[in-house]
N, C-alpha and C positions, 0 to 999 in steps of 0.2 A: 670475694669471688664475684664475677660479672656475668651474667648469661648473656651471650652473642651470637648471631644469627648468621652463619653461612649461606651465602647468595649465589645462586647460579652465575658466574663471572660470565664475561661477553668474549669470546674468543674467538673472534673474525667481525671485519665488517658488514657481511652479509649471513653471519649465524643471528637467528633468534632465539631456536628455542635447541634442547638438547633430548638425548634418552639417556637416564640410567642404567648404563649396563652391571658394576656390581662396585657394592663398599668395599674399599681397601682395611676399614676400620670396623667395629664395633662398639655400641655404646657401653661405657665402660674405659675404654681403651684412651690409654692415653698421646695426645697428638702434637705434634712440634713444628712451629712457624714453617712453612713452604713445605712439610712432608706432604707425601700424596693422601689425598685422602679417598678419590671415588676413578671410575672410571666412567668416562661420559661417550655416546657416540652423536654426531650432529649430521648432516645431510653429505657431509664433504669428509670428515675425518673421525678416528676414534684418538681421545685424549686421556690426559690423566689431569684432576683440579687438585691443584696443592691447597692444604688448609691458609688459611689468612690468617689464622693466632692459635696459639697454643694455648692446649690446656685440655680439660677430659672431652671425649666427644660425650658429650650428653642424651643429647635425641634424634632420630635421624627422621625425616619430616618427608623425605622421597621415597617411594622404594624403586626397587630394581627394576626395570621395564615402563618406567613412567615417564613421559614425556614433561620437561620442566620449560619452561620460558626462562630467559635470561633478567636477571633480576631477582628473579624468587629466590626464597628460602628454602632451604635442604637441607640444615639439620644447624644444632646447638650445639655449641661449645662453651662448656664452663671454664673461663678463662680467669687468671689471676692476674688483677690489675697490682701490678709493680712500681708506680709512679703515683707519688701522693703529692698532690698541689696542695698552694701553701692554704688555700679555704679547705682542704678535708683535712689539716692540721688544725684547725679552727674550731672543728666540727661542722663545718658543710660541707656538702656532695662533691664528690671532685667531679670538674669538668673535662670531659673526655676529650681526648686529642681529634685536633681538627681532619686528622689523615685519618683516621680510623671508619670504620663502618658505624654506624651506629647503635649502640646497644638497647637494646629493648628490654622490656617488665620480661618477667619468671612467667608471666601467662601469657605463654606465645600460642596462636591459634596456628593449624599444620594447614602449609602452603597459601595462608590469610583468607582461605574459602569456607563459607560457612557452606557446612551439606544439609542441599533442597530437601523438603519432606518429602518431595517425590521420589524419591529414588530409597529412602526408608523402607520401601516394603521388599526392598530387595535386597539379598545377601553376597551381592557381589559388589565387586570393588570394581566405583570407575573411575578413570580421573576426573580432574576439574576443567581440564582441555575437552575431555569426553565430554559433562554434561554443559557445557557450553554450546557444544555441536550441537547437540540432542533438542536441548532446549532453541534455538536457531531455528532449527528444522522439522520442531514439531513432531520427534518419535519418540516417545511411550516406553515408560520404563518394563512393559511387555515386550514391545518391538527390541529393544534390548538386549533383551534377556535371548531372543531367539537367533543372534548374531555371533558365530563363533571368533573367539580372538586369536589373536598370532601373535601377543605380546607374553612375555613372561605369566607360567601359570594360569596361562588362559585368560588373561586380562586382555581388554579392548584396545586398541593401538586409536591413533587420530586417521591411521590408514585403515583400517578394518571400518569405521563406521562411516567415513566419506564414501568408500567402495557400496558402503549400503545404501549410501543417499544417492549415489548415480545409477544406481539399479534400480531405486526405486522411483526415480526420477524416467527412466527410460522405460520401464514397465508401465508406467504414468502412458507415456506419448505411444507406447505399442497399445495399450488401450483405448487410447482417444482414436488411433487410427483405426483400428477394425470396428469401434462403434459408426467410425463415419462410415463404412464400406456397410454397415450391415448389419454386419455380425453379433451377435449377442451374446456371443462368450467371450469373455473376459481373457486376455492372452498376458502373463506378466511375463517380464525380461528374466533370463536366465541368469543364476550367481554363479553357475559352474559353468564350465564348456559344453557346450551340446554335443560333443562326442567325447567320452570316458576314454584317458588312453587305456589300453589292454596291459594286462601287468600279470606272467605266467611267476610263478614258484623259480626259476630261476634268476628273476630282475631282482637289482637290488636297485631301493630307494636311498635317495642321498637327498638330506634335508638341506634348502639353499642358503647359505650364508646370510648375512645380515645384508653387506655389499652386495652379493648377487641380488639379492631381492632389490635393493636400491635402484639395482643397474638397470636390471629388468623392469622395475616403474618406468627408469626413465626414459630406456629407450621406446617401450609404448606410447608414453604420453608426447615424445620427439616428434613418431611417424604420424600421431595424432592432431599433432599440432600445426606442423608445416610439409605442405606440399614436397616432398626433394624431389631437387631432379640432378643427374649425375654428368659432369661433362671429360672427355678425355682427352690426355693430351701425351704423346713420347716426346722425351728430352735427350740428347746426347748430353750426355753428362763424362765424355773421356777428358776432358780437362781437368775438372774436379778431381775425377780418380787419379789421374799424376802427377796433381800437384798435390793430391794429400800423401798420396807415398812418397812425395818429395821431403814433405817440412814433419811429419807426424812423429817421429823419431826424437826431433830437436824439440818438437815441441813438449815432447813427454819428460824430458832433461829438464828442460826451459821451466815447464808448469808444476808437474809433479801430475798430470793430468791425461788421457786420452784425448785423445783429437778424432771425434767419431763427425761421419758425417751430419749429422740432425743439426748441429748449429749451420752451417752452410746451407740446408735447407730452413733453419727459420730464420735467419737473414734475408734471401731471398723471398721468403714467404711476404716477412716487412717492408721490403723495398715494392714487392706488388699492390700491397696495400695501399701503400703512402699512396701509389698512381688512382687506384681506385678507390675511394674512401666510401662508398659506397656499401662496400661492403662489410666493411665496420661498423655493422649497426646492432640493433634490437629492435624489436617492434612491441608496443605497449600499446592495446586495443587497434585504435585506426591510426595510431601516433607511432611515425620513427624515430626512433632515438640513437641520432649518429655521433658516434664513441670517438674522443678526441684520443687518448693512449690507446696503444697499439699492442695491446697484452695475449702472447698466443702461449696456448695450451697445447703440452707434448703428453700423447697416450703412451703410458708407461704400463706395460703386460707385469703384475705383479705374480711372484713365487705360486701363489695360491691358485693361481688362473685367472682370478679377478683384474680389475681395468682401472685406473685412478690416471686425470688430466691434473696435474700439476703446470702452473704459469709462468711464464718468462713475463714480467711487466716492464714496460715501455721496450719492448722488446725493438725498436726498429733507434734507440739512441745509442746501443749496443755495438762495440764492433766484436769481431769474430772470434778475439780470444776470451773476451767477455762472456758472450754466448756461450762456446764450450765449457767453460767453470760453471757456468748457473744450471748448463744442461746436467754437468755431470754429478751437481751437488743436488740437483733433483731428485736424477734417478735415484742416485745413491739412498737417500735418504727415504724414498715412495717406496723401497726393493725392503727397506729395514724398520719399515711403518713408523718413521722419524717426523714426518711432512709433520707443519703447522696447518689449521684452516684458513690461515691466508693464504698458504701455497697454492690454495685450488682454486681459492676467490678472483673476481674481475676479468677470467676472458672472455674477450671479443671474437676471437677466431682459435681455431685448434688444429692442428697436425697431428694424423699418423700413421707412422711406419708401419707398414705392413709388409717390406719388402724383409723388415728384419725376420720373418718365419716364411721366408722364402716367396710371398707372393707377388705377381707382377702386380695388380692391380687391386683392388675393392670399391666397393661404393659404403662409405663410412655414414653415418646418422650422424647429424646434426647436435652437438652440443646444446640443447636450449638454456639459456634464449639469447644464442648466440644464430645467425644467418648462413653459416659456412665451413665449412673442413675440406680439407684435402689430406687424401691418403699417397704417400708416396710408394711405388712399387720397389724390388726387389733390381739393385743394374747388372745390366746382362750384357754380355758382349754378344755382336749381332754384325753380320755383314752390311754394310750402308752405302749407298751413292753419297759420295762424296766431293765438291770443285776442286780444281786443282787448276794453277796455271798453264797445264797442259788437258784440259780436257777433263772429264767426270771420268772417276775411279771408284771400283770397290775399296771399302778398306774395313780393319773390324775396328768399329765404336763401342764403347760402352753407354750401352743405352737404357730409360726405365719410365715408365709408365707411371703419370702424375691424374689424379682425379679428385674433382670439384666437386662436393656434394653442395646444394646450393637451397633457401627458404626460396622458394617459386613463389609466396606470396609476395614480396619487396624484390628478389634478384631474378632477372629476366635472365635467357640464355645467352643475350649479347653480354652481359655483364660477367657473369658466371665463368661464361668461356673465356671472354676477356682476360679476367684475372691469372687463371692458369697456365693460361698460353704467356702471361707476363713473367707469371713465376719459372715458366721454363725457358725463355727470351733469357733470364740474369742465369740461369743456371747454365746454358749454354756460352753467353758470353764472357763468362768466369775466366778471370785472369790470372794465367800458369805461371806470370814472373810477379803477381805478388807476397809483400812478407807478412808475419803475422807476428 
């Protein structure tokens, strides 16, 4: 028998760390190469980790609600080595295959962190992410103590105690301000909202999801980050409409697939790009960092109510039948909580429809630390001045309303507007006799 260490696997390029949502297993329980063993949730997606070897689960070294880094240890597996090289027929150690993890002593220390005697005097459980912060920033295993969690059983989240540090950090500078004006009472920053909502005997509370809660950091911390500002533009889009009622039939024979309009708008979106590259950036302190792939994110309304952007990459080497398969094994898969955390990782720009719940227009939040989105409106058929070789005519177009949300710190409004009014320029000049 071998004791072996289960490692938080790395499951996206841009995942580092994870949260334990719950064991599939029990110690005791016996486990089999690739079976699932835990359930894990990360910034972008919830997963399942299959075991890496078989054999009993031994110990489990996380628990539920903990936030792990990628790399760590999370539980032991008493595994049976089955391969005897010819030195442990010998009577020496057999040497462990080069592909394997490496096997460690019977005396494994849980998550390789030795716990501070500080935090001894307390009977609660924090992580080692937690006393990492704590100790960082100089709070007190009292300050601690008086900080409610929102993680599993009332445990500290790495969100619950940074929310401390910037309240206390802000309650800092509300203090330094009324000592300069004056005053000599002491003013500290509120951790709750300064107005209580009212809640009669007939509301019901609804506790927010794990996602909602995510969604809602992030779009705070979006509007906090970057300036938006919104630009608008109407597109006739009656080409599009009758050349997809033309092919969309054949193409459903052809594919096996729908032919919806979203890839026709993220073609379009990629061809505006290409023109302005500009807006394919990031910005990293005083540095722009302008993004060579052209990867755009489609907001997919999930069953739940919740929001997940799933990415087309190099979205703009793509042609249109391409697009529609990737769009449609997206959704499909974001609608049936399928997605990988690479499906969410790398974009640069993002779309979304909002026309699909009937709206003409929105002003969308900025993906960070992405620059830009555009929401596409709802097409309406609308009477229009139209040329004609005899003179301007009414006629009815199918028309819809495209808007730019834009980072005003790097995209100026010539820019911004630019791009939109580009993206509606191909959408309008859309060719009725092409094939697909």
């Amino acid at each position: 028998m071998a004791l072996i260490e289960v490692l938080m696997p790395k499951m996206g390029e841009s995942i580092v760390e994870a949260t334990i949502l719950s064991w599939l297993k029990k110690p005791g329980d016996k486990v089999e190469l690739e079976e699932s063993l835990l359930e894990v949730a990360t910034d972008k997606v919830d997963t399942e980790i299959p075991s890496s070897h078989s054999g009993v689960l031994k110990e489990i070294l996380a628990k539920e609600g903990e936030l792990i880094k990628v790399g760590s240890a999370i539980a032991v597996i008493d595994s049976v080595v089955e391969e005897k090289s010819a030195s442990a027929i010998d009577g020496q150690p057999p040497v462990a295959n080069a592909s394997s993890p490496p096997v460690k002593s019977a005396a494994i220390q849980t998550n390789g962190v030795e716990h501070d005697v500080d935090f001894k005097s307390s009977n609660r459980f924090y992580s080692p992410l937690v006393k990492n912060i704590a100790k960082e920033e100089n709070i007190t295993v009292a300050e601690l103590e008086t900080i409610p969690g929102s993680g599993a059983e009332g445990r500290l989240t790495k969100k619950d105690i940074l929310d401390f540090v910037q309240h206390r950090k802000l309650g800092a500078t509300v203090q330094a301000v009324q000592r300069a004006k004056g005053s000599s009472t002491p003013v500290s920053a509120p951790s709750t909202p300064l107005v209580a909502p009212s809640i009669s005997g007939s509301d019901e509370i609804i506790e927010m999801d794990r996602m909602r809660k995510m969604i809602a950091e992030r779009m705070v911390d979006s509007k906090r980050i970057a300036p938006h500002v919104t630009s608008f533009v109407e597109a006739d889009v009656t080409n599009i409409v009758f050349w997809r009622n033309k092919v969309k039939n054949d193409f459903q024979k052809r594919e096996g697939d729908a032919l919806t309009f979203t890839p026709i708008f993220v073609e379009a979106v990629a061809m505006a790009i290409k023109d302005y590259p500009m807006v394919n950036i990031q910005v990293d302190g005083d540095k722009i960092i302008k993004k060579k792939d052209i990867n755009v994110g489609i907001a997919v309304a999930l069953p739940s109510g919740n929001l997940i952007v799933p990415v087309i990459r190099n979205a703009d080497t793509l042609n249109l039948t391409g697009l529609a398969k990737i769009v449609n094994d997206l959704v499909k898969r974001a609608r049936h909580n399928k997605l990988k955390a690479d499906d969410l990782a790398g974009g640069t720009f993002t779309i979304s429809n909002v026309g699909t719940f009937g709206n003409v227009m929105g002003t969308p939040i900025i993906m960070q630390p992405q620059v830009g989105i555009i929401a596409i409106g709802a097409i309406q058929k609308k009477p229009a001045v139209v040329e004609t070789p005899y003179g301007d005519a009414i006629a009815i177009r199918h028309k819809m309303f495209l808007s730019h949300s834009y980072d005003h710190r790097v995209v100026d409004g010539a820019l911004g507007g630019s791009l939109v009014r580009r993206v509606a320029d191909y959408l309008e000049k859309f060719d009725i006799n092409r094939g697909i």
